[in-house]
TORLUM-193648 format. One record per residue: residue in three letters; x, y, z of N, C-alpha, C in turn. Coordinates in Angstrom, 2 decimals, decimal comma, always signed. Layout:
  nuro       nX       nY       nZ      caX      caY      caZ       cX       cY       cZ
   ALA        X        Y        Z        X        Y        Z        X        Y        Z
...
% end
This chain:
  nuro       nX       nY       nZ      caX      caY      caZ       cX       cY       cZ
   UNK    +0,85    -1,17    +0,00    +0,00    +0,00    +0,00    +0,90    +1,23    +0,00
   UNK    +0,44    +2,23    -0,79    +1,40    +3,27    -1,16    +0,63    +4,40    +0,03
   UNK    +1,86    +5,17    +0,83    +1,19    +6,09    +1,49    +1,26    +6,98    +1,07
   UNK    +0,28    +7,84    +1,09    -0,70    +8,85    +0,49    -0,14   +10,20    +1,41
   UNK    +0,87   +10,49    +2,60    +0,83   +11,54    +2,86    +2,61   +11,74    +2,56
   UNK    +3,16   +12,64    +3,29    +4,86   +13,01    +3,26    +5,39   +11,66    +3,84
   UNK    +6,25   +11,58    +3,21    +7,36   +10,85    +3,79    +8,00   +10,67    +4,75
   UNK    +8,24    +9,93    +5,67    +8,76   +10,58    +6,98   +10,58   +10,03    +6,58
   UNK   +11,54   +10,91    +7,72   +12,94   +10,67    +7,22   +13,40   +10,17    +8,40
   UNK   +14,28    +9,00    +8,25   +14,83    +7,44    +9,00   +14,59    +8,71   +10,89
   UNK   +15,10    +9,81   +10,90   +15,18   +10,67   +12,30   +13,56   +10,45   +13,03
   UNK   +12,85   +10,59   +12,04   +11,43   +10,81   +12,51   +10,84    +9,31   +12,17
   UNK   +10,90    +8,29   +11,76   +11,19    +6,94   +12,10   +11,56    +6,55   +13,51
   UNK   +12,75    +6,62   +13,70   +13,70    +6,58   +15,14   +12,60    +7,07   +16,55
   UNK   +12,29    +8,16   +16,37   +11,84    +8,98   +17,24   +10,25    +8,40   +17,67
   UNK    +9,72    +8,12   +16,55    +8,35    +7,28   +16,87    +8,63    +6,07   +17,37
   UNK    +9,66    +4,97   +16,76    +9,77    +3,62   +17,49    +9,99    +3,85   +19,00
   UNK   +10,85    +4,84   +19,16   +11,59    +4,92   +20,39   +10,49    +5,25   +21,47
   UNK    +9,51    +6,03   +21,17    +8,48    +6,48   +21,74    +7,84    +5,39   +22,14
   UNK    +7,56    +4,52   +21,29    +6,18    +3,12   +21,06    +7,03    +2,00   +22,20
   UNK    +8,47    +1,80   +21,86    +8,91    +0,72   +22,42    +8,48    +0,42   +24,10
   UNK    +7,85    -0,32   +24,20    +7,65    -0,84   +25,58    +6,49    -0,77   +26,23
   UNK    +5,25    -0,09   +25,27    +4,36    +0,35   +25,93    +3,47    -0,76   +25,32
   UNK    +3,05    -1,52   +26,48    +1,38    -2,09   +26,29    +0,65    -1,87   +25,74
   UNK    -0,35    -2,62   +25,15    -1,19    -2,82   +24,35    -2,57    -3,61   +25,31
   UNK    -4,02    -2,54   +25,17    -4,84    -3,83   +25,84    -5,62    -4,80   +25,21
   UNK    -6,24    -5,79   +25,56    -6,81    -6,23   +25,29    -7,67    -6,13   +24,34
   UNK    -8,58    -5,00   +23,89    -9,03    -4,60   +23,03    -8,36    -4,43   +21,91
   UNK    -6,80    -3,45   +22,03    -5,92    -3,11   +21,22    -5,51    -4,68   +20,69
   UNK    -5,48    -5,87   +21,38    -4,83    -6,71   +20,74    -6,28    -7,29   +19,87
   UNK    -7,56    -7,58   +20,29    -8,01    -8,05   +19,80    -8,84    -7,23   +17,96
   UNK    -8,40    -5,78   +18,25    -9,09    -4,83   +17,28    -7,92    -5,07   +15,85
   UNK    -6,74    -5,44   +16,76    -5,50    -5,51   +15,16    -5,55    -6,78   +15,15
   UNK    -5,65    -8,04   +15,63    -6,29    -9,64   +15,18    -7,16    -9,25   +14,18
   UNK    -8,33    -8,91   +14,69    -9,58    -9,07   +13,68    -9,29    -8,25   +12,52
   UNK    -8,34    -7,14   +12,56    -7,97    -6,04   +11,12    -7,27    -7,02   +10,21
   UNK    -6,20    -8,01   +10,99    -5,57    -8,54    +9,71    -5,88   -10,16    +9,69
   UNK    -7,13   -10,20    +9,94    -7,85   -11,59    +9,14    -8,30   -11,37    +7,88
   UNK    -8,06   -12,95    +7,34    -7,82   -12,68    +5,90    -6,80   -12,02    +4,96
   UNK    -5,77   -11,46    +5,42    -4,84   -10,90    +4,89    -3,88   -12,20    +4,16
   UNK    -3,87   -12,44    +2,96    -3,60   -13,80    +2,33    -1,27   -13,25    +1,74
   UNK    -0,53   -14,07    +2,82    +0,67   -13,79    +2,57    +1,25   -15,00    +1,15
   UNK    +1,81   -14,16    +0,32    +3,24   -14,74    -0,47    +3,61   -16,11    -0,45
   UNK    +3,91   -16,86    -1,42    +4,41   -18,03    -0,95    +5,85   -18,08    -0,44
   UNK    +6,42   -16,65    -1,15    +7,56   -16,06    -0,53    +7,46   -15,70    +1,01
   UNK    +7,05   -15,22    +0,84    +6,89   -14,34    +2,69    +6,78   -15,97    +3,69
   UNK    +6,06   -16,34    +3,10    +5,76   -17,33    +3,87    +7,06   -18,61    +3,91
   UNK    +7,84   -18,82    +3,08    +9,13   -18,94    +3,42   +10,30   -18,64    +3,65
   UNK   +10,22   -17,38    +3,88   +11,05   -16,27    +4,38   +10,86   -16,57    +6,29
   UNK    +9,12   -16,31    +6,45    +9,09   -16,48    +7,90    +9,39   -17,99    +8,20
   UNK    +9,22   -19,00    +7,68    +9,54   -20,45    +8,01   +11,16   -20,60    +8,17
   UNK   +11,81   -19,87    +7,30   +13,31   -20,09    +7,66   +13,83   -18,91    +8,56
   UNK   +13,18   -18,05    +9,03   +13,44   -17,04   +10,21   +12,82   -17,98   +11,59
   UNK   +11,84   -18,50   +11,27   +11,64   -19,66   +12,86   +12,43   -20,50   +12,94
   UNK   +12,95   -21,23   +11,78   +14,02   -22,07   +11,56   +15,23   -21,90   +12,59
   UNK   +15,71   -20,79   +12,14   +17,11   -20,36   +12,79   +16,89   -19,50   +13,83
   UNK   +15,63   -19,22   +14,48   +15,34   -18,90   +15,98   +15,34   -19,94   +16,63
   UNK   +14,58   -21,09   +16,03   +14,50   -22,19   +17,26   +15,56   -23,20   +17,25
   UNK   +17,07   -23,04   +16,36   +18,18   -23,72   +16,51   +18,94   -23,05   +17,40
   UNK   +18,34   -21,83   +17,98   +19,59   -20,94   +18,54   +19,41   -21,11   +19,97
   UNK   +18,07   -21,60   +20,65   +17,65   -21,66   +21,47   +17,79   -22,70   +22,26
   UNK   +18,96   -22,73   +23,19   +19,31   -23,48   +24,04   +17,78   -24,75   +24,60
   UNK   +18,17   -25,69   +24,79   +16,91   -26,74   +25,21   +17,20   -27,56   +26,63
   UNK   +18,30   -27,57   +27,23   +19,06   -27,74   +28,09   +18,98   -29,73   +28,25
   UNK   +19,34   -30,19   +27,08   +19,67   -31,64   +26,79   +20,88   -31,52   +26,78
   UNK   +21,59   -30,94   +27,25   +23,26   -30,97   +27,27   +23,95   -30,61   +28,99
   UNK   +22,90   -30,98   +29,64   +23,07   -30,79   +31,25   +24,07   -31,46   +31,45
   UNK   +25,32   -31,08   +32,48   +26,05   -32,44   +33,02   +26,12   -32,43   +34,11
% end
């Protein structure tokens, strides 16, 4: 989707994440962006892009079968 207003520049990027990072979301908020992106039909790309990004998250992740 192409956005329709100014551009924002990587500073004013920065400045919004930095703002957002850490702050909760309620219940509502989680359930109002669930129901927004149902049906949203992904890539056969995307969709193996994210399969080999879980891939190499869940090899990295210690399982503790190597106890001694």
């Amino acid at each position: 989707m192409e956005r329709k207003t100014r551009k924002m520049s990587d500073e004013q990027k920065a400045k919004i994440s930095k703002s957002l990072t850490g702050k909760k979301r309620t219940d509502e908020q989680r359930a109002n962006i669930s129901k927004g992106r149902k049906g949203i039909k992904l890539s056969e790309e995307h969709k193996q892009s994210i399969s080999d990004a879980l891939k190499v998250y869940w090899e990295s992740i210690p399982t503790g079968e190597n106890k001694d």
